[in-house]
C-alpha positions as CSV (number, residue, x, y, z in Angstrom):
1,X,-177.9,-109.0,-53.4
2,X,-179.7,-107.7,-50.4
3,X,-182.1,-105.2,-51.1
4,X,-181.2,-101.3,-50.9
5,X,-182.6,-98.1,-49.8
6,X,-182.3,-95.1,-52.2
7,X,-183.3,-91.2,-51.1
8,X,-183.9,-88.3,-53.5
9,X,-185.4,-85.1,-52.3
10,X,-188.6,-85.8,-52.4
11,X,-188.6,-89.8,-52.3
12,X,-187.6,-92.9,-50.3
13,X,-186.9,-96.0,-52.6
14,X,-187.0,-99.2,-50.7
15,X,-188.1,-103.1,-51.1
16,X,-191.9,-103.5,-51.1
17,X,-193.0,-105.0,-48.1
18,X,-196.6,-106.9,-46.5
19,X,-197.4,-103.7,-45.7
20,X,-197.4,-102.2,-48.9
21,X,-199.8,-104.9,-50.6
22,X,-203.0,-102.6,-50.6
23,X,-201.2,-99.4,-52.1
24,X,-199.6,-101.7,-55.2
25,X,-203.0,-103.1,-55.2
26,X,-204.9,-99.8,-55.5
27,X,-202.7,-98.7,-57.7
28,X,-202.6,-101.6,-60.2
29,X,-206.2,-101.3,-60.8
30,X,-205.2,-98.1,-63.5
31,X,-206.3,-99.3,-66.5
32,X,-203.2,-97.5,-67.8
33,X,-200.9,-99.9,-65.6
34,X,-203.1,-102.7,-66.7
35,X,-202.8,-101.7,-70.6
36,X,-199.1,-100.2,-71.1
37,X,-197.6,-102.8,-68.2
38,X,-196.9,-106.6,-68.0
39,X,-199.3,-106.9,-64.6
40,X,-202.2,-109.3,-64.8
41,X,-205.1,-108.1,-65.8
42,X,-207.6,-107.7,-64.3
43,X,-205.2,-107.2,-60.9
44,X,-206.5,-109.0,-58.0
45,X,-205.3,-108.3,-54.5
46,X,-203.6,-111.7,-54.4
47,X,-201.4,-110.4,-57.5
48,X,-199.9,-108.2,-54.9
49,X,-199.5,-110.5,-52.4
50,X,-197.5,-112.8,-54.6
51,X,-195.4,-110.2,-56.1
52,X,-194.1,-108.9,-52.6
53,X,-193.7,-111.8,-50.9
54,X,-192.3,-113.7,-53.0
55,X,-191.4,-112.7,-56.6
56,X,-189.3,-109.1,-56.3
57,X,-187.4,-111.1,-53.0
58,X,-186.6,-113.6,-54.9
59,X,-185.8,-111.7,-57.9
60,X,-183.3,-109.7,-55.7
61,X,-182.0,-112.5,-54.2
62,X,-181.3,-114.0,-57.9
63,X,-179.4,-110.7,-58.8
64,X,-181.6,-110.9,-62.3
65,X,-184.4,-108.0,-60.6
66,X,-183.8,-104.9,-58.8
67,X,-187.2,-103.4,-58.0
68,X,-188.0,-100.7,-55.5
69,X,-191.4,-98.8,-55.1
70,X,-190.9,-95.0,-54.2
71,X,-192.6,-93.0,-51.7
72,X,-193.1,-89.8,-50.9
73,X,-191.2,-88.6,-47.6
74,X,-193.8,-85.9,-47.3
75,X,-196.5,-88.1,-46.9
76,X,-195.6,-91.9,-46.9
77,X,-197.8,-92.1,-50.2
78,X,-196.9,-94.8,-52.8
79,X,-195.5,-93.5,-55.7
80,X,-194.9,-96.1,-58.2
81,X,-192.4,-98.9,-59.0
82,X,-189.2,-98.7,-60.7
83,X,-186.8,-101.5,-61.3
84,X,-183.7,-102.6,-63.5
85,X,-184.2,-106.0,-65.2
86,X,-181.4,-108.3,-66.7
87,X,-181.4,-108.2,-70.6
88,X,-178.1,-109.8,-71.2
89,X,-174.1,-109.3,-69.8
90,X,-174.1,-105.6,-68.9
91,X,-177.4,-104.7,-70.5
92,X,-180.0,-104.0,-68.0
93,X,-184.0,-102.7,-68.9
94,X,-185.3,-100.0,-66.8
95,X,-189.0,-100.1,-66.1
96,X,-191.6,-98.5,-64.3
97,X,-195.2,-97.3,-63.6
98,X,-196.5,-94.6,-61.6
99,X,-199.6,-94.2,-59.3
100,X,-201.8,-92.2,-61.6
101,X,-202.4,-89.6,-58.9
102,X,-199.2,-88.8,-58.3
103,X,-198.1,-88.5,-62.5
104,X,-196.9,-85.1,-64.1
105,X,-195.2,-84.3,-60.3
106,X,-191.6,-85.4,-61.9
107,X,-191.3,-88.4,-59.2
108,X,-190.6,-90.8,-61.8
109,X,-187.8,-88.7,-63.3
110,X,-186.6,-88.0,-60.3
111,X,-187.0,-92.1,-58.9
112,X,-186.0,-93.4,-62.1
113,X,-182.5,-91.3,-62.1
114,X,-181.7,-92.6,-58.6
115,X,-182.0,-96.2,-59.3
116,X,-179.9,-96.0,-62.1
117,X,-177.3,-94.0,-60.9
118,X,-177.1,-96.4,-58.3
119,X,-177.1,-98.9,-61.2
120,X,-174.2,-97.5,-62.6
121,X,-172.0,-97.3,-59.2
122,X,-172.9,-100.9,-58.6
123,X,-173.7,-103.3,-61.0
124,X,-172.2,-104.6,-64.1
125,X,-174.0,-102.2,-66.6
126,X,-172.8,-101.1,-69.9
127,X,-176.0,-100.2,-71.3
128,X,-179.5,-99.2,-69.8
129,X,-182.6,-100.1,-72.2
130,X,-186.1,-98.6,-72.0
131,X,-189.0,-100.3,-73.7
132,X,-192.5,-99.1,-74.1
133,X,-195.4,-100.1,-75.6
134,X,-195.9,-96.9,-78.9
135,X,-199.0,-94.4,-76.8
136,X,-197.5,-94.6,-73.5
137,X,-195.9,-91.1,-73.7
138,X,-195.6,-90.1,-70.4
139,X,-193.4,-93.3,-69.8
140,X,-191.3,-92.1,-73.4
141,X,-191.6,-88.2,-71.7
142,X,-189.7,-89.7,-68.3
143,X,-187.2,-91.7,-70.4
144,X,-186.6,-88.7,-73.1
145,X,-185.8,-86.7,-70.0
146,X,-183.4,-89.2,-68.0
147,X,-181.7,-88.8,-71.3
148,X,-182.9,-92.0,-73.1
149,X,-182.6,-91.8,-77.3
150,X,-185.3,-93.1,-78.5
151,X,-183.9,-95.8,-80.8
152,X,-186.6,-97.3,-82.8
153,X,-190.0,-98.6,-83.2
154,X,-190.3,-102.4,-83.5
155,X,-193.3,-103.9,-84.9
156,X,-196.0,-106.0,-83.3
157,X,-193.0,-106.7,-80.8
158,X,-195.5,-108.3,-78.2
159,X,-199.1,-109.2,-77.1
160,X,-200.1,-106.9,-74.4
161,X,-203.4,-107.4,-72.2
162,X,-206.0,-106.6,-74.8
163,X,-204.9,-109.7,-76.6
164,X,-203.5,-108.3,-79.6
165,X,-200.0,-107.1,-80.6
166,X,-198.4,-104.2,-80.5
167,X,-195.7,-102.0,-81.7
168,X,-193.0,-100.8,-79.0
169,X,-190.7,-98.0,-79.0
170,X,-186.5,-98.7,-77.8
171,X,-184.2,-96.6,-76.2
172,X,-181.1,-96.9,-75.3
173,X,-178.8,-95.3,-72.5
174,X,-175.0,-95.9,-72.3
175,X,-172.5,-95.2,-69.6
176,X,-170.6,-91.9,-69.9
């Protein structure tokens, strides 16, 4: 699949492109991002360069990886990333991270609900999962208010950055 464009209100959701390196770059250097996220850490400016040219094009191109980064229409300002990643048949993994500067604005609520209700006009999806690693509660706050139930807790479920692993909350939303 070709890449889309997505508008909210306040947002334009589109592919990343060369000219967005510096902004994901920037913005990837959060220790947040770099803790609760699966980026490399530390997150060099060739990290960036790799991931838009190459990896999210050909993850769209493979139909397996639908990432868009938002941006504010007021100001052309990145925003964060948000994407839906293929689990299994009709099971797809929403994820995302947000430029800490623009957090607690409801942009990721508001990105997060377009791409999957364009998700759920378009692709085969039964099912929307959201994972996150237990202390990232602004990233449980945006799920609990697309409407996500928090599922579980599963232990030590994987090694994050810091080497060690860690326990990770599930949610789960279905189609209506």
């Amino acid at each position: 699949m070709d890449p889309v464009t997505l508008e909210t209100d306040r947002l334009l959701l589109r592919a990343f492109t060369s000219a967005d390196v510096d902004a994901v770059y920037e913005a990837c250097q959060d220790e947040d991002i770099q803790y609760y996220t699966p980026v490399p850490a530390p997150y060099r400016r060739a990290d960036a360069e790799e991931l838009i040219g190459e990896k999210l094009p050909a993850q769209w191109a493979e139909d397996k990886d639908y990432t868009l980064g938002a941006f504010r229409k007021d100001t052309g300002a990145l925003v964060g990333s948000y994407c839906l990643t293929l689990i299994s048949r009709g099971v797809w993994e929403l994820g995302y991270w947000a430029v800490k500067e623009q957090r607690r604005c409801g942009y990721s609520v508001e990105a997060a609900r377009a791409l999957c209700d364009w998700g759920w006009a378009t692709i085969d999806v039964h099912r929307i999962e959201w994972w996150a690693m237990t202390g990232n509660t602004g990233s449980r706050a945006v799920a609990e208010k697309l409407g996500f139930t928090v599922e579980g807790t599963l232990r030590n479920r994987s090694i994050a950055n810091d080497g060690k692993p860690h326990d990770w909350w599930v949610g789960g939303l279905l189609r209506s």
